[in-house]
C-alpha positions in Angstrom: 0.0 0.0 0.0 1.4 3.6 -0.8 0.0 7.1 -0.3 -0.5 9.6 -3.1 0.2 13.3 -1.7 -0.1 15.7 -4.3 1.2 19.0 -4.3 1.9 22.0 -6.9 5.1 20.2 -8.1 3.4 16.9 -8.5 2.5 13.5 -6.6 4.7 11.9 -4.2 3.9 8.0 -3.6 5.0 7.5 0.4 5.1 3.7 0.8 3.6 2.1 4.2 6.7 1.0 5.4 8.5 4.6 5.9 5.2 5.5 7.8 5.3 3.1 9.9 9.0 3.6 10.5 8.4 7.5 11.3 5.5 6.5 13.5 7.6 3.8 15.5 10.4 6.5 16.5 8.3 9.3 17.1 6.5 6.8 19.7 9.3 5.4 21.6 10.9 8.9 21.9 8.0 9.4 24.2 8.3 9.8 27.9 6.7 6.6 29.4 7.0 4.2 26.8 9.8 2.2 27.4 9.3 0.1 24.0 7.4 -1.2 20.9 5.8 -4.6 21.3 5.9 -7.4 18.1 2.6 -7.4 16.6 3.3 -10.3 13.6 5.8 -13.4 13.7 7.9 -11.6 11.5 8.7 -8.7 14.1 9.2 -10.9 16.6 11.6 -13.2 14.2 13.8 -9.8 13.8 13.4 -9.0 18.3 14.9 -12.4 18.3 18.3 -11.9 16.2 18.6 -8.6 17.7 17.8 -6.4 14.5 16.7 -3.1 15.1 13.1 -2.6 13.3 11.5 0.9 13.7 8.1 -0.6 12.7 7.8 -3.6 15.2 4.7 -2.8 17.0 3.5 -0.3 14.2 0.4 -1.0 12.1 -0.5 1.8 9.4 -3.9 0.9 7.3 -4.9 3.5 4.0 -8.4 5.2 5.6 -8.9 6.8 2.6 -6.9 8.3 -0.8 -5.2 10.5 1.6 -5.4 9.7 5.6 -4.2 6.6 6.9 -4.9 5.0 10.7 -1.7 4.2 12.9 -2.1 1.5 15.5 0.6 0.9 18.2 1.4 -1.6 20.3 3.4 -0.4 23.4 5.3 -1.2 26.5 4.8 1.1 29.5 7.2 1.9 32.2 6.0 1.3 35.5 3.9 4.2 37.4 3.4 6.6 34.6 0.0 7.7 33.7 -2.0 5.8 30.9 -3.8 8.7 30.1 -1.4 11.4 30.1 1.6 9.0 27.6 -1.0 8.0 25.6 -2.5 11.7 24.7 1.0 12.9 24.4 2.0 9.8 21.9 -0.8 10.2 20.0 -0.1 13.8 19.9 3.6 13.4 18.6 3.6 10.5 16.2 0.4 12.5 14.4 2.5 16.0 14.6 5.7 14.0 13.3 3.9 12.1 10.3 2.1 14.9 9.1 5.5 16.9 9.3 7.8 15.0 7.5 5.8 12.8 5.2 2.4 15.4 4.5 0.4 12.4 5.1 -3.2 13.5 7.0 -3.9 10.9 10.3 -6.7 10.2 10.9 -7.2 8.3 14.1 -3.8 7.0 16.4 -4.6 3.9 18.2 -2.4 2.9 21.3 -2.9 -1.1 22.6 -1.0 -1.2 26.1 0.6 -4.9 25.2 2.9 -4.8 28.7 4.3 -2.6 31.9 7.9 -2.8 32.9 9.8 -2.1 35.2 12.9 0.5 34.3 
């Protein structure tokens, strides 16, 4: 899947994965969220050798021609407030996708998959 975003120089196709990728370091940059939790076999295969992947955790589905839906699947730290890290990772990974890619979100879904403790 790719996103048109047309401007008045032309279209640029953004494909899923740099998205994704965006979305999963603006997340984990967030106070609170102490990591991104495998959401297919595939991220999990790449947790297992050691391989950094930016989108483990990350789901990004097309909404329409030109807003797309990020789901994240997080690890909490311990004592922080559910509330407060979610509103302010939904916040940032919708500021940074719409800032570096032009992409329009549309909805930024957080799934609490674990707490840790730091």
């Amino acid at each position: 899947m790719a996103i048109a975003v047309t401007n008045d120089l032309g279209t640029i196709t953004i494909n899923e994965d740099l998205i994704a990728t965006v979305a999963g370091y603006a997340a984990v940059e967030n106070y609170g969220i102490v990591g991104m939790c495998a959401r297919t076999a595939g991220d999990a295969i790449v947790e297992l050798f050691g391989g950094e992947n930016m989108q483990k955790g990350v789901l990004i589905e097309k909404a329409n021609d030109s807003q797309v839906d990020v789901s994240l699947h997080v690890a909490l730290q311990y004592g922080v407030s559910l509330p407060a890290v979610s509103q302010n990772t939904k916040q940032n990974v919708r500021y940074r996708i719409e800032e570096i890619t032009g992409v329009s979100v549309r909805n930024v879904n957080i799934f609490v998959e674990s707490i840790r403790v730091q």
